[in-house]
Backbone as numpy.savetxt, mean C-alpha at the origin, in Angstrom:
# Nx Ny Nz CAx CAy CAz Cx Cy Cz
6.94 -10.93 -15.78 6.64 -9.76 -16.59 6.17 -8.65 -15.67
6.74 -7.77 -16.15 6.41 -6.61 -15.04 6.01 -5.30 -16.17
4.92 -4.71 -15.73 4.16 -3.63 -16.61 3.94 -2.28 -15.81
4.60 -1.24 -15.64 4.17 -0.15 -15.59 2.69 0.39 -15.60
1.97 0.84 -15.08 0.75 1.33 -15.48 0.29 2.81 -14.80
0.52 4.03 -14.66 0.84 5.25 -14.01 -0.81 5.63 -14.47
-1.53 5.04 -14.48 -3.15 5.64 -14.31 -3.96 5.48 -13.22
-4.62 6.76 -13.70 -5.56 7.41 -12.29 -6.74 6.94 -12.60
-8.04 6.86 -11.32 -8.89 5.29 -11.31 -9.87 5.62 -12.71
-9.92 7.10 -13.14 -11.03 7.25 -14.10 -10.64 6.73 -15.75
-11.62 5.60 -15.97 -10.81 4.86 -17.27 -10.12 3.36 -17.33
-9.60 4.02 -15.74 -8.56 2.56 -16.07 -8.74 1.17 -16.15
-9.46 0.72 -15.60 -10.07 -0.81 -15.73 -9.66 -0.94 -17.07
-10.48 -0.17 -17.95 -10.28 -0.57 -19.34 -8.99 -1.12 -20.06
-8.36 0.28 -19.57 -7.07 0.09 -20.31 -5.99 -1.51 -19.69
-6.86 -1.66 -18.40 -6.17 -2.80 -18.02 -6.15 -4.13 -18.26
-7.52 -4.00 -18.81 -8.26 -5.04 -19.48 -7.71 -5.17 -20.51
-7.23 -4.22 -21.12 -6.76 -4.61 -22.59 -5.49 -5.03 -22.73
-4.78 -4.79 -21.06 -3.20 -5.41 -21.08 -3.15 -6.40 -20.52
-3.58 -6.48 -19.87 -4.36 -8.24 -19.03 -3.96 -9.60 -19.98
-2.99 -10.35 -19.10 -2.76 -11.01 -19.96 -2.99 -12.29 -19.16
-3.33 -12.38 -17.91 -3.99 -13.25 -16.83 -5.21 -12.63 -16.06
-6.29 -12.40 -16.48 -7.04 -12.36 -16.10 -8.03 -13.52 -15.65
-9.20 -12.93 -15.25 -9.97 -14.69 -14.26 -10.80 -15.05 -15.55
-10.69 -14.42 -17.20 -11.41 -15.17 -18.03 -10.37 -16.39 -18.96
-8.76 -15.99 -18.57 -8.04 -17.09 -18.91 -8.14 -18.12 -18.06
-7.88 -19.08 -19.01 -7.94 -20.77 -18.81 -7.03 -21.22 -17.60
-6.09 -20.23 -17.49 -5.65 -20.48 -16.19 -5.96 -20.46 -14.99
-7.33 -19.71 -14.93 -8.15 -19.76 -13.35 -8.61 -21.27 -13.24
-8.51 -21.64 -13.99 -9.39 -23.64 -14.22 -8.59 -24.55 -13.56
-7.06 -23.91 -13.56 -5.85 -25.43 -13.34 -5.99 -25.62 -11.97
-5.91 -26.97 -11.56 -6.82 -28.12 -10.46 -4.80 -28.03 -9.72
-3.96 -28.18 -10.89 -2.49 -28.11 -9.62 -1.69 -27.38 -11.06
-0.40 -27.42 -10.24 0.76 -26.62 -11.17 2.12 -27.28 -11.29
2.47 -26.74 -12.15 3.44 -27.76 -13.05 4.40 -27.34 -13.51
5.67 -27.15 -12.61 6.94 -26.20 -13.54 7.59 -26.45 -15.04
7.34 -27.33 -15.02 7.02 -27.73 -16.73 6.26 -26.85 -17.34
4.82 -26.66 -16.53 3.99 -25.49 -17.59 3.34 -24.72 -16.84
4.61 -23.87 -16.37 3.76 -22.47 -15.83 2.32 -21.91 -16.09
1.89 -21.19 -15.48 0.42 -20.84 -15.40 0.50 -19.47 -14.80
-0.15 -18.75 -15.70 0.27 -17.00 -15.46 -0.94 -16.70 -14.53
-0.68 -15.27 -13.65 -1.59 -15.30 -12.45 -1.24 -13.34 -12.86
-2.04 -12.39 -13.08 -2.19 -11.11 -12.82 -2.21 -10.44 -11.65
-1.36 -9.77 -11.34 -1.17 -9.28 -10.13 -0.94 -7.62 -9.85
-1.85 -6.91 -9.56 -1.87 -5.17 -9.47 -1.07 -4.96 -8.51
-0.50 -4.09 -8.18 1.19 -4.23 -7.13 1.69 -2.33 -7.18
1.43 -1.89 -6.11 2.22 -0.67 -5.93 3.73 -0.90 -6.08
4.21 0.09 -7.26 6.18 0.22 -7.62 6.70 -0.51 -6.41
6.72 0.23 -5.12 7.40 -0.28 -4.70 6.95 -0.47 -2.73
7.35 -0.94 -2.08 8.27 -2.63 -1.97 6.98 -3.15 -3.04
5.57 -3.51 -3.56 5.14 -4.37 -4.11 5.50 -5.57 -4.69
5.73 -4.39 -5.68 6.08 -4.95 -7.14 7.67 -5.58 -7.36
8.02 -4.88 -6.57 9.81 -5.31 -6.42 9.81 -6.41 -5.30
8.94 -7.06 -4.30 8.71 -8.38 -4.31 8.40 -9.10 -4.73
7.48 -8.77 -5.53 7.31 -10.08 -6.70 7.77 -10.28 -7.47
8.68 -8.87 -8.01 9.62 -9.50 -9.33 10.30 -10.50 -8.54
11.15 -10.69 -7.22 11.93 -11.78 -6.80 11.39 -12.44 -6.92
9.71 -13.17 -6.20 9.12 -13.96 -6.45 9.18 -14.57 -7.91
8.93 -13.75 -8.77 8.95 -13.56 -10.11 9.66 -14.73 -10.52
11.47 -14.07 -10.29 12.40 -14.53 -10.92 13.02 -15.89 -10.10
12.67 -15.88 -8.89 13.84 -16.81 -7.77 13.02 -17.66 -7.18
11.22 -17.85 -7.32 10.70 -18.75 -6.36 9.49 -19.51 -7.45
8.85 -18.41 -8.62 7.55 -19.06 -8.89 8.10 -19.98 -9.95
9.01 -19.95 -11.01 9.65 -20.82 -11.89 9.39 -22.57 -11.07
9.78 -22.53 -10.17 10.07 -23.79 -9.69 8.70 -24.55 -9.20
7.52 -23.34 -8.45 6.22 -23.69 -8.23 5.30 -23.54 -9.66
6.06 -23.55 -10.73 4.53 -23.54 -11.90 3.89 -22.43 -12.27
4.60 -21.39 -11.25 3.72 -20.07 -11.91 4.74 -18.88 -12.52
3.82 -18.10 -13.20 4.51 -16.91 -13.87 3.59 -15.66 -13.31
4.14 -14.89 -12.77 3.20 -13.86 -12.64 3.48 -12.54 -13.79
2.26 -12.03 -13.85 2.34 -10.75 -14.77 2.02 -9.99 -13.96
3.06 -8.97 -13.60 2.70 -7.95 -12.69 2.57 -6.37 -13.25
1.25 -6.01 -12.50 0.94 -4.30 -13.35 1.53 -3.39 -12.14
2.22 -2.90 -12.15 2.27 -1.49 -11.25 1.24 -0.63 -11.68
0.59 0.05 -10.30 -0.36 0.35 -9.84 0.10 2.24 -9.13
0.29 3.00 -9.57 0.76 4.33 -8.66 -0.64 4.60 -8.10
-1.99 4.56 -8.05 -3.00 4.74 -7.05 -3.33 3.79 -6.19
-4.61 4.52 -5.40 -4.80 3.58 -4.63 -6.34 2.99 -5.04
-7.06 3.38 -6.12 -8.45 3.10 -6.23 -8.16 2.10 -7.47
-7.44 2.17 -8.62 -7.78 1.10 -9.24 -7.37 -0.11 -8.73
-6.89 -0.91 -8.32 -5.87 -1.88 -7.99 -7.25 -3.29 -7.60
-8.22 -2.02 -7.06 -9.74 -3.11 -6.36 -10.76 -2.66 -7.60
-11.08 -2.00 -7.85 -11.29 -1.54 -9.03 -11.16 -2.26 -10.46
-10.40 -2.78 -10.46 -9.74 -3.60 -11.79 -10.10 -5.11 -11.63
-9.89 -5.48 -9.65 -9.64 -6.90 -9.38 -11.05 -6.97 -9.36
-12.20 -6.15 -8.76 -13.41 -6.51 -9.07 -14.38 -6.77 -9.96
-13.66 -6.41 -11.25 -14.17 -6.57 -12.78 -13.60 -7.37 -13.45
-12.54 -8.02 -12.72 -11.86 -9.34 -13.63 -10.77 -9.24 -14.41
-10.23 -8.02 -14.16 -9.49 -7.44 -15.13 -7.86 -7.80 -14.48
-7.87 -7.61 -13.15 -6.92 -8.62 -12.38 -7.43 -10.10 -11.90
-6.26 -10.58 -11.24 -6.61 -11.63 -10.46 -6.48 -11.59 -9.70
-5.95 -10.35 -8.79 -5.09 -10.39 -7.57 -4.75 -8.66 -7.49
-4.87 -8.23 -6.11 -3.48 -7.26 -6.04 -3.22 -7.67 -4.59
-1.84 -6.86 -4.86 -1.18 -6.65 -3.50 -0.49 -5.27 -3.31
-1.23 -4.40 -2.31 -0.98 -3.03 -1.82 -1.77 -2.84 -0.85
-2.45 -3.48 -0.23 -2.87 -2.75 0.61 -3.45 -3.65 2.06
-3.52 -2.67 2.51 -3.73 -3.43 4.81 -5.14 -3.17 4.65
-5.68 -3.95 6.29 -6.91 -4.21 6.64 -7.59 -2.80 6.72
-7.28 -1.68 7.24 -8.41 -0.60 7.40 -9.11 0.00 6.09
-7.95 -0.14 4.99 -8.31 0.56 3.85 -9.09 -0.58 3.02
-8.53 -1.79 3.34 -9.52 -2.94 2.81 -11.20 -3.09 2.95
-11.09 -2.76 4.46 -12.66 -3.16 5.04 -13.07 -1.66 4.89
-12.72 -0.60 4.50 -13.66 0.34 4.23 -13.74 0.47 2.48
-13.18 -0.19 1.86 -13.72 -0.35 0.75 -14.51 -1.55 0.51
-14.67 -2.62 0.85 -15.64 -3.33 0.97 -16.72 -2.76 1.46
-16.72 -2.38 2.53 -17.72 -1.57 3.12 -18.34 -0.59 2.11
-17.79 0.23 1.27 -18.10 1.39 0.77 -18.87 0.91 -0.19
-17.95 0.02 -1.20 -18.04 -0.55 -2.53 -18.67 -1.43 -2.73
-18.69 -2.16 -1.49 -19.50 -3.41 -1.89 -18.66 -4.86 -2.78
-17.40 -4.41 -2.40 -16.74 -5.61 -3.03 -16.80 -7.16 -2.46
-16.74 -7.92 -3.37 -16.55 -9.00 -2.79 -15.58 -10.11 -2.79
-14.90 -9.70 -2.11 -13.21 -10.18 -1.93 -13.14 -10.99 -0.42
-12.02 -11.29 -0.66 -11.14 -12.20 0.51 -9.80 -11.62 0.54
-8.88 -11.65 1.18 -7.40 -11.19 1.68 -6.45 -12.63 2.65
-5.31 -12.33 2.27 -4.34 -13.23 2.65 -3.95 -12.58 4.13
-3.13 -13.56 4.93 -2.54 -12.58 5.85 -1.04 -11.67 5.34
-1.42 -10.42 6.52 -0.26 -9.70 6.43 1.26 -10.18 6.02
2.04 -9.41 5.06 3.16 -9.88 4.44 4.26 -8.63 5.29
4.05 -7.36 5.22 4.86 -6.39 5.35 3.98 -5.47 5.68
4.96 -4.54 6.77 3.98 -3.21 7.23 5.30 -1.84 6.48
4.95 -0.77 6.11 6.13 0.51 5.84 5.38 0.86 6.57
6.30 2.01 7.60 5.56 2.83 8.38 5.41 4.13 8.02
4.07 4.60 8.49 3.73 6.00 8.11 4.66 7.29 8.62
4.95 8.09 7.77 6.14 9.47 8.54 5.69 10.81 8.22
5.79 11.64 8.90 6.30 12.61 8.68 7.79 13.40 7.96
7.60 14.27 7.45 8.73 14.74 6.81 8.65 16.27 6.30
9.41 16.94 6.23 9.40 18.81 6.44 11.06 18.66 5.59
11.08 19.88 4.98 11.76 20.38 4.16 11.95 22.13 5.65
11.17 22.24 6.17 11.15 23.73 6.58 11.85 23.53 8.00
11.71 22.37 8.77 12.30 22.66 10.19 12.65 20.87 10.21
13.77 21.05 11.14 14.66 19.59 11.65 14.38 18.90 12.79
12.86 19.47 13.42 13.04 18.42 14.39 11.50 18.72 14.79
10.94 17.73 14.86 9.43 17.73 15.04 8.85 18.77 16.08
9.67 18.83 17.58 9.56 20.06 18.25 9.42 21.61 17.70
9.56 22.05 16.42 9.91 22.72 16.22 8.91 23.36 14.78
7.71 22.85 14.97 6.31 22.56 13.94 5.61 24.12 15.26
5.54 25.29 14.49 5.02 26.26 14.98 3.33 25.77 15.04
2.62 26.96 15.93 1.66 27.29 16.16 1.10 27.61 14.09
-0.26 26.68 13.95 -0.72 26.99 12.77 0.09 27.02 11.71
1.12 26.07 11.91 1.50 24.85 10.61 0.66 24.53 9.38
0.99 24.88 8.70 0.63 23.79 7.22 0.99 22.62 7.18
0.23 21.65 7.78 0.44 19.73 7.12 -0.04 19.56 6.07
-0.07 19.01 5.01 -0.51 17.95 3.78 -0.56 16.60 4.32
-1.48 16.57 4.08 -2.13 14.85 4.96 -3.02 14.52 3.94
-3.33 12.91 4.04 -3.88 12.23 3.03 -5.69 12.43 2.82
-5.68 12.36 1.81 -7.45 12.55 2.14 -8.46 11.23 1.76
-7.55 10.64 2.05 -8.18 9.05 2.48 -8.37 8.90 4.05
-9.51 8.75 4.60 -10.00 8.16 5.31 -9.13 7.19 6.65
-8.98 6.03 6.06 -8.42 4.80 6.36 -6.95 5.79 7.20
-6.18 5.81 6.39 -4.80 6.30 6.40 -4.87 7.91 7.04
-6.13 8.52 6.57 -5.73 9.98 7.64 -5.77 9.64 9.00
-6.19 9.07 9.35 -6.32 8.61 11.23 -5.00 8.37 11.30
-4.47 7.44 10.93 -3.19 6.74 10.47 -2.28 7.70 11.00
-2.22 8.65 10.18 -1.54 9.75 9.98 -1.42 10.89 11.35
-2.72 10.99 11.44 -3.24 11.99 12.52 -2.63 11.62 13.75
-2.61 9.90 14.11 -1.84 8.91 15.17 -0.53 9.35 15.28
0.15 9.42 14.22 1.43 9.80 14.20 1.84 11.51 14.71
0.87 12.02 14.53 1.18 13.51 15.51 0.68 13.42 16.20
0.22 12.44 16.68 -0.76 12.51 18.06 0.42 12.18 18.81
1.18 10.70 18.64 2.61 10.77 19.46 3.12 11.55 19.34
3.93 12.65 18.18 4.58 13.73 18.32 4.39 14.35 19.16
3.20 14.50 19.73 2.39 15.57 20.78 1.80 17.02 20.09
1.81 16.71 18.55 1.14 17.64 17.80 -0.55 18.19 17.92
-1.05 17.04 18.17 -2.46 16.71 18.10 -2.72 15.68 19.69
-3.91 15.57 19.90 -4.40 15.00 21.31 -5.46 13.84 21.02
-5.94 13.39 21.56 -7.23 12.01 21.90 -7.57 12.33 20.18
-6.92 11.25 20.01 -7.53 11.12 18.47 -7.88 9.44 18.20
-9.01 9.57 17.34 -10.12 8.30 17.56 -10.00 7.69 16.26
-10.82 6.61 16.06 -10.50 5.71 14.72 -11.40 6.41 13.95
-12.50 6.94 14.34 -13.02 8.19 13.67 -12.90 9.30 13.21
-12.01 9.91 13.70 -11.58 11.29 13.67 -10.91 11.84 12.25
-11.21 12.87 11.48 -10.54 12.94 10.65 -10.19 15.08 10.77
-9.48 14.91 9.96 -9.04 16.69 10.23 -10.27 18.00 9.91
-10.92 17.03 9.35 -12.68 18.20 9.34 -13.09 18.32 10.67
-12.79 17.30 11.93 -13.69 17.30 12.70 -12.99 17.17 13.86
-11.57 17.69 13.95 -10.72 17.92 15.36 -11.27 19.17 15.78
-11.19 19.31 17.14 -11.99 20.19 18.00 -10.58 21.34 18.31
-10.58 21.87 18.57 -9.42 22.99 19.47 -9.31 22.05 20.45
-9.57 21.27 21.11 -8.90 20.09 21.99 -8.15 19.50 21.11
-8.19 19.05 20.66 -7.57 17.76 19.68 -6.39 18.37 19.36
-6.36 19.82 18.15 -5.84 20.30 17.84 -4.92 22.09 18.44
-4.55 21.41 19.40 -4.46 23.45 20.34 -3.38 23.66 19.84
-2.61 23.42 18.74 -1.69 23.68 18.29 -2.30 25.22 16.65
-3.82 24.70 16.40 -4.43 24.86 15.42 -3.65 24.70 14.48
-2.95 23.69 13.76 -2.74 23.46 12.52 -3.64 23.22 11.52
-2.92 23.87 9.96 -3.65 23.81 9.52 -3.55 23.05 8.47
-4.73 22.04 8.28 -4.38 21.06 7.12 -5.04 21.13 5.73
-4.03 20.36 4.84 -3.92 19.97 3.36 -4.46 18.94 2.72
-5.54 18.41 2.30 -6.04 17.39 2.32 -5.58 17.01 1.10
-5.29 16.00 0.33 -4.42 15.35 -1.16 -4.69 14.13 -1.34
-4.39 13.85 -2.62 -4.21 12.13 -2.41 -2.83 11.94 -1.94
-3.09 10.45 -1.76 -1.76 10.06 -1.05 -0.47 9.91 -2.31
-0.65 10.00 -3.17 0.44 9.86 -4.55 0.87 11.05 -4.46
0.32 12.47 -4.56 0.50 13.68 -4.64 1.51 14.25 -3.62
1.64 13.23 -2.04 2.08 14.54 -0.83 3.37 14.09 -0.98
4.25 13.74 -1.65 5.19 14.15 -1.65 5.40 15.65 -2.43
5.02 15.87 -3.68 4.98 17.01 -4.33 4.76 17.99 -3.32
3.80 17.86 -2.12 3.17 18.73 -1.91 4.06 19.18 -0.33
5.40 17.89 -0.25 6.52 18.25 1.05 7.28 19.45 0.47
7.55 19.58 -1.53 8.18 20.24 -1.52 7.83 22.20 -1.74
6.12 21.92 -1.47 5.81 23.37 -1.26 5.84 23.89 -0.32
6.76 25.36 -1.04 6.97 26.16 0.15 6.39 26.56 1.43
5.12 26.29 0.60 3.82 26.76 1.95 3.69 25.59 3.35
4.21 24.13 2.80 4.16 23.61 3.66 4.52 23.41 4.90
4.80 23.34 5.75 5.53 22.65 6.83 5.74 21.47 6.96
4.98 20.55 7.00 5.31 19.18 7.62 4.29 18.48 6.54
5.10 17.03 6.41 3.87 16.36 4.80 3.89 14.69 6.00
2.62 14.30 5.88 2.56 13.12 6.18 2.49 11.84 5.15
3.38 11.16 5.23 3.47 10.13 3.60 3.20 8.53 3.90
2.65 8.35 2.92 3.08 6.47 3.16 3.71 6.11 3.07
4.11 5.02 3.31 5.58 4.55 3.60 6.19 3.87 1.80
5.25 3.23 0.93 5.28 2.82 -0.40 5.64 4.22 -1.12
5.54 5.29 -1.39 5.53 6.22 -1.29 6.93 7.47 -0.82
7.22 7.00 0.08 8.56 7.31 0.46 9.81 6.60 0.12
9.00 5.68 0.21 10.09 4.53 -0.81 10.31 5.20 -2.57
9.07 5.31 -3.15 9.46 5.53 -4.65 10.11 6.86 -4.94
10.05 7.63 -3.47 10.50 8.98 -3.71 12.10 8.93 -3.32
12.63 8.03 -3.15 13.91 8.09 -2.60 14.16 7.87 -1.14
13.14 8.49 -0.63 13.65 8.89 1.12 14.02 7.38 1.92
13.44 8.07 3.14 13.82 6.50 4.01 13.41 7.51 5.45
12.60 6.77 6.14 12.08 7.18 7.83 13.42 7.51 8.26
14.18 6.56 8.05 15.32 7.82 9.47 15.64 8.75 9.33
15.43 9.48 7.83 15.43 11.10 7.81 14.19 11.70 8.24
12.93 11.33 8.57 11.89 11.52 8.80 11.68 12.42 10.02
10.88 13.32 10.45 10.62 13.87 11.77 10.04 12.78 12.98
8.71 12.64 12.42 8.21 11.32 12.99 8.09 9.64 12.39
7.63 9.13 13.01 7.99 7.63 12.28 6.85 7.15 12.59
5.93 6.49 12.04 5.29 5.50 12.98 5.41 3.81 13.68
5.04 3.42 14.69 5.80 2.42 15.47 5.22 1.19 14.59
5.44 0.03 14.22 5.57 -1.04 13.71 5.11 -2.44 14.96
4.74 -2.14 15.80 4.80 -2.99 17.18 2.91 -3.12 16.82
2.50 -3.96 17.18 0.79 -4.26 16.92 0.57 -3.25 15.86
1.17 -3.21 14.64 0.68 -2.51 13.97 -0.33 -2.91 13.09
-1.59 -2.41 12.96 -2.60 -3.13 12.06 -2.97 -2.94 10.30
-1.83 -2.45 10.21 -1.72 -1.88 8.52 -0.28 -2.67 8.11
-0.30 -4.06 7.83 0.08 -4.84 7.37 -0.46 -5.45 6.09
0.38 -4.91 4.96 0.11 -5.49 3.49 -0.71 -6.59 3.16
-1.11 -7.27 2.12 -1.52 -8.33 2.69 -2.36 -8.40 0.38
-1.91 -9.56 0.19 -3.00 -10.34 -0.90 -4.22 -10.05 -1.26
-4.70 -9.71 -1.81 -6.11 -9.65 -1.95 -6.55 -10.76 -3.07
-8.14 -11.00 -3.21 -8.80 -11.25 -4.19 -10.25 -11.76 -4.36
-10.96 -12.14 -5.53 -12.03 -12.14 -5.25 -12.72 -13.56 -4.46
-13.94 -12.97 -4.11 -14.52 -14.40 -3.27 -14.87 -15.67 -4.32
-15.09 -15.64 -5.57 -15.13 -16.59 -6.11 -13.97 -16.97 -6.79
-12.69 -16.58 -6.51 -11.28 -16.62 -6.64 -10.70 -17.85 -5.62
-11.57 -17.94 -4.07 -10.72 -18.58 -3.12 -10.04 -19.71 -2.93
-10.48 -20.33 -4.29 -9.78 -21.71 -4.41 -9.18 -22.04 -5.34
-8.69 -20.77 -6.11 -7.53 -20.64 -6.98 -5.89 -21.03 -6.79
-5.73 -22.31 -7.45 -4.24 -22.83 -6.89 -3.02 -21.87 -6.98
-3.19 -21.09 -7.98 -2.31 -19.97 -8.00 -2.11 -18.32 -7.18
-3.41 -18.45 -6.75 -3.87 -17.60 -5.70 -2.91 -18.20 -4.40
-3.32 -19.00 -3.98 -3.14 -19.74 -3.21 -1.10 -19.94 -3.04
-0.92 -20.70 -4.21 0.34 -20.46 -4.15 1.14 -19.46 -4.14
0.95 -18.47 -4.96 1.66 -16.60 -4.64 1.48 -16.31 -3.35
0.27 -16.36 -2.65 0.11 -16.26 -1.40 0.96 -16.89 -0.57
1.44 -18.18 -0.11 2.48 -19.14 0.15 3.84 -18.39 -0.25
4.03 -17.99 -1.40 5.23 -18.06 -1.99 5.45 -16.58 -0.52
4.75 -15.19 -0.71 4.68 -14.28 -0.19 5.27 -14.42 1.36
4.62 -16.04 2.02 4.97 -15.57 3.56 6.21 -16.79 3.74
6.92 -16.58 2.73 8.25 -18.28 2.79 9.38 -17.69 3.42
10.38 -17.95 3.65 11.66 -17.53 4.23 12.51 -16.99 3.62
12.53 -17.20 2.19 12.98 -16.78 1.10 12.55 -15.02 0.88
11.35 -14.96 1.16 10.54 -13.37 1.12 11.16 -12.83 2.20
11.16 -12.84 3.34 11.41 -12.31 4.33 12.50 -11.70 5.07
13.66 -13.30 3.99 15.15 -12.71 3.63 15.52 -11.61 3.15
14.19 -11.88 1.61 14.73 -10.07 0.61 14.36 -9.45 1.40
13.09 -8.62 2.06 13.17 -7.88 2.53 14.06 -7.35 3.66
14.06 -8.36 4.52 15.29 -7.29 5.47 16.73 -7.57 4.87
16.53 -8.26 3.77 18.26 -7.30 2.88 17.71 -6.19 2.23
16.84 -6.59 1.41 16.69 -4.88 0.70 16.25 -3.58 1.41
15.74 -3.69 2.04 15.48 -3.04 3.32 16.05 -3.14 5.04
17.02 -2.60 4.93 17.61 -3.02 6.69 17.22 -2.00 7.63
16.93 -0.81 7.16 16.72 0.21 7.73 15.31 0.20 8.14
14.19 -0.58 8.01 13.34 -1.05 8.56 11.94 0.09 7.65
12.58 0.49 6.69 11.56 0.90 5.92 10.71 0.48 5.63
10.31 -1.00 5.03 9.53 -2.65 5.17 10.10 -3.29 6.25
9.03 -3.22 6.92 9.11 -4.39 8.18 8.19 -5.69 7.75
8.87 -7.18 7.88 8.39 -8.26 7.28 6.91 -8.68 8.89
6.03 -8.81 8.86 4.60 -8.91 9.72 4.62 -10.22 9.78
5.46 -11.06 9.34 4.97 -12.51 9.79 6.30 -13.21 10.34
């Protein structure tokens, strides 16, 4: 089962709660093993896409046979997904890598656990106004994310361009120096759902996107200006859920199902162009 859900974080728990049809107060968090005879539904928050369009395969081609059914919510932000899983309202998501993880724990105070990395999309650049990254004038308009985690991310990626200079795991675009930045560009701060909208304003120059994100918008990095490299990359997808979740057989098994040979296949068929790169 796959559910749509296009809400922004204020509210939403609720409404998720009320579509929740595996949550950790069903009887299914209890089952000791699993039984393809009698599936056992597992809730799962999942960005459109690659997410959610891996688990429908999972869905349809792997969990039937292991006992489970997943109900999957698409998720277009990035705040409910932990948000929801920390109130019980999920059981699970899957969208998101270690930096943005451990600074919401950090922030929030959640108390979760994570699977290993499944898939990395790499972060890009992309311009509607000029064809070749050389070619980003003096005091540019970027739209860049105003998340934290992912603006460094981002900032990395013009730092190889040679847009930007010594940029730190700290650093965010409030606090580049005229060293950093001698190009003086000037930035757009957004959520990350928004910068595509915001590639196609005129005012822009250059939009930095996520790679989930570029995916739902159509594109694909090799039209991209910049790309980011995939080699030790540390923003690899990855399971989430809660700490009193960790010995959930169905947890456990989706997780499994996620890093099998079977997964790794779809992705570099559905993806060859290396838009999802498989991390394990």
């Amino acid at each position: 089962m796959r559910k749509s859900l296009s809400l922004l974080a204020t509210g939403i728990a609720a409404a998720l709660a009320l579509t929740a049809c595996g949550g950790s107060s069903s009887p299914s968090a209890d089952v000791k093993t699993l039984d393809p005879a009698n599936p056992v539904t597992l809730s799962v928050g999942a960005s459109p896409v690659p997410q959610a369009k891996i688990l429908e395969f999972i869905n349809q081609d792997l969990a039937p046979k292991a006992g489970l059914k997943l109900d999957i919510k698409e998720i277009e932000d990035y705040q409910t997904p932990n948000t929801a899983l920390s109130d019980g309202s999920l059981d699970t998501n899957y969208y998101q890598h270690l930096p943005w993880y451990e600074d919401q724990v950090k922030t929030k105070g959640y108390k979760f656990g994570h699977g290993e990395g499944v898939h990395i999309e790499p972060y890009a650049a992309f311009s509607e106004k000029v064809k070749d990254i050389k070619d980003v004038q003096d005091g540019a308009k970027v739209a860049i994310t105003n998340d934290p985690s992912n603006q460094v991310r981002a900032l990395k990626v013009l730092q190889v361009a040679g847009l930007v200079k010594d940029i730190k795991e700290d650093s965010s675009v409030l606090t580049l120096t005229d060293e950093q930045n001698p190009k003086k560009l000037k930035f757009s701060e957004n959520q990350p759902e928004l910068l595509i909208n915001d590639l196609k304003d005129p005012s822009v120059d250059l939009a930095l996107i996520n790679g989930n994100f570029i995916l739902k918008a159509g594109l694909s990095t090799k039209d991209a200006l910049a790309v980011e490299s995939v080699e030790d990359n540390p923003y690899a997808n990855f399971l989430a859920w809660r700490e009193d979740s960790k010995d959930d057989v169905r947890i456990k098994k989706l997780d499994e199902l996620l890093h099998s040979p079977e997964v790794k296949a779809f992705i570099e068929k559905e993806w060859p162009n290396g838009d999802v790169t498989v991390a394990f």
